[in-house]
C-alpha positions in Angstrom: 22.6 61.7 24.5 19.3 63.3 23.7 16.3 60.7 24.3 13.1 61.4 22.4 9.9 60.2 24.1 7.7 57.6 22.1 5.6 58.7 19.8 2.6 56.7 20.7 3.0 58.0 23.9 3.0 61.4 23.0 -0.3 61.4 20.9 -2.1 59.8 23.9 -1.4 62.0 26.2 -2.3 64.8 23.7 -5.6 63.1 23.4 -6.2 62.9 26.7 -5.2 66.9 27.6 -7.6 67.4 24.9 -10.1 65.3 26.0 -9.9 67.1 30.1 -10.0 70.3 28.3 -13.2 69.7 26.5 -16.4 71.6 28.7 -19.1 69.2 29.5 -21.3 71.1 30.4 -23.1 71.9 26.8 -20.6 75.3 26.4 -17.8 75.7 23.5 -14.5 77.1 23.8 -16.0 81.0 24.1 -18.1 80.0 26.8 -21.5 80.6 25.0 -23.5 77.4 25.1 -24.6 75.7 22.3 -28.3 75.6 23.4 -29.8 78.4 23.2 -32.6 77.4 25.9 -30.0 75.4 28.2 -32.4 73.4 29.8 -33.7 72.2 26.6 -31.9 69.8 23.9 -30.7 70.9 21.4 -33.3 69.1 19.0 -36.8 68.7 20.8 -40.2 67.8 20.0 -43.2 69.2 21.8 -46.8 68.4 21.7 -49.4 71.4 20.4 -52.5 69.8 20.2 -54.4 66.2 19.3 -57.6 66.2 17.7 -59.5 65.2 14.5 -57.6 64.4 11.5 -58.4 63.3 7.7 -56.0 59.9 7.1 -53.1 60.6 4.8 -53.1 56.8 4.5 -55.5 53.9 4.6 -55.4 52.1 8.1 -54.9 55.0 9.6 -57.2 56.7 12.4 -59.1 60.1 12.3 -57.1 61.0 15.7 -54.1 62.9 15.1 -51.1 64.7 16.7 -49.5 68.0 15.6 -45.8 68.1 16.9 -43.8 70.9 16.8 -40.0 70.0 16.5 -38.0 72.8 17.6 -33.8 73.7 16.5 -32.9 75.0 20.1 -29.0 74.9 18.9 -26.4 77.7 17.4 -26.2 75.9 14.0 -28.7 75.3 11.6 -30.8 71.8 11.3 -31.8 70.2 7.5 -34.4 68.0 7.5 -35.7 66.3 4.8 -39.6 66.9 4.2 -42.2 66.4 2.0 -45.5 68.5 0.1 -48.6 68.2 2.5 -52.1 70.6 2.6 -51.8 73.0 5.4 -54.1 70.8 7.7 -51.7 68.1 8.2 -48.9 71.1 9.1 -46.1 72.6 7.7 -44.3 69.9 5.5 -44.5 65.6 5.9 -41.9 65.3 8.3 -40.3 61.7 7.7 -40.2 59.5 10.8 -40.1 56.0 12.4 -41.8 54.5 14.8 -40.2 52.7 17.6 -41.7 50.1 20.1 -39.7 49.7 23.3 -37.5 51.3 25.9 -36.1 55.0 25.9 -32.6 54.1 24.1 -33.7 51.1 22.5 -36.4 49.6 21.2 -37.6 47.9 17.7 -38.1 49.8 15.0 -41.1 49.5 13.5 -41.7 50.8 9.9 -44.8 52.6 10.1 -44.1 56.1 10.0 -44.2 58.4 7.2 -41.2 58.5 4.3 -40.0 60.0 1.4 -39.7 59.5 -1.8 -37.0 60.5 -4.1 -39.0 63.7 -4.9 -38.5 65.8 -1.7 -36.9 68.9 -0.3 -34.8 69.8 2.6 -36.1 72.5 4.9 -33.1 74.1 7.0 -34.5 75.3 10.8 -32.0 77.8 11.5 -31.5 78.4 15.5 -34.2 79.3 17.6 -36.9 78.1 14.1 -39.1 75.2 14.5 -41.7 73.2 12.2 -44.6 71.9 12.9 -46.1 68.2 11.2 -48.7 65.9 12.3 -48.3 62.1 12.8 -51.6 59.6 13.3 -52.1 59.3 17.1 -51.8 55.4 17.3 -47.7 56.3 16.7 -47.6 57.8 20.0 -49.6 54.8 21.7 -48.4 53.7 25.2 -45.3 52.0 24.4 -44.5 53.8 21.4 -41.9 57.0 20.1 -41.5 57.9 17.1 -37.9 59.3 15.9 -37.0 62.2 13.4 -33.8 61.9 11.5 -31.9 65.4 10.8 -28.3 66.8 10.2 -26.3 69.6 11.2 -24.4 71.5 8.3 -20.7 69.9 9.2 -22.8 66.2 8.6 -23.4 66.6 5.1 -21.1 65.9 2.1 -20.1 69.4 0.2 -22.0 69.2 -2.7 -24.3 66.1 -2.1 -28.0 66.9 -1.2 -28.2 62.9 -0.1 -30.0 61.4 2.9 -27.8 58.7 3.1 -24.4 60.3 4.6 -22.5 58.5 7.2 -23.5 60.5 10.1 -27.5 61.4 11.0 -29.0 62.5 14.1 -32.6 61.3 15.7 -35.1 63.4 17.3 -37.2 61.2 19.4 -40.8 61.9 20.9 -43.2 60.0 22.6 -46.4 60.9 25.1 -45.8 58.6 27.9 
């Protein structure tokens, strides 16, 4: 009599060969990594300069920080952005800032956002963008985070903000 294994059985062991298989060490199936700069993430933000800066908003300091937030994957990166004057950078970058520790942390909702008029900006690999933020986000204690999606994230034919999955670039001088 022929004795078929159970099914549940099966699947998880499936899962888990799959799982082993998987590299870990940032490379897919071909062997090429998925950084292009392995020692850097794949979404990073880097610091070009802090100086005098015209407030977008009232409350806000003349001290400001221009970040550059760099795509350092294979795929392309949308990001939602606004219009700004050339002074302020390359687009209003939407952002959050957060009080607390590295993974945590409150979220407090200072940062810049968007209306329902904006665009989307697409870093393809290797691109980056550069947007100020008023220095007093980046005080001791403080990061700020930058929502963005890959292309496999989005709904096909919704240009929405809101999908189920969305990634955070976080930054932070301390």
């Amino acid at each position: 009599m022929l004795r078929l294994c159970n099914p549940v059985m099966a699947v998880s062991v499936l899962a888990i060969v799959a799982i082993l298989s998987c590299p870990v060490d940032g490379t897919v199936a071909s062997g090429k990594s998925v950084r292009l700069v392995r020692s850097k993430p794949l979404v990073y933000i880097t610091l070009e300069r802090i100086g005098a800066r015209t407030p977008l908003y009232l409350n806000e300091s003349n001290v400001g920080a221009w970040l550059r937030l760099h795509n350092n994957s294979r795929w392309p990166v949308a990001l939602a952005v606004g219009g700004i004057e050339k002074e302020y950078g390359e687009a209003l970058v939407p952002y959050d800032v957060v009080i607390g520790g590295a993974r945590g942390g409150d979220v407090v909702p200072r940062g810049y956002a968007l209306g329902d008029a904006h665009s989307e900006v697409t870093l393809v690999p290797g691109r980056s963008i550069v947007f100020s933020v008023p220095r007093e986000h980046l005080a001791a204690g403080a990061s700020i985070r930058v929502p963005f999606n890959f292309p496999w994230d989005r709904r096909p034919g919704y240009a929405g903000y809101d999908d189920e999955v969305e990634h955070y670039v976080r930054f932070a001088l301390d």
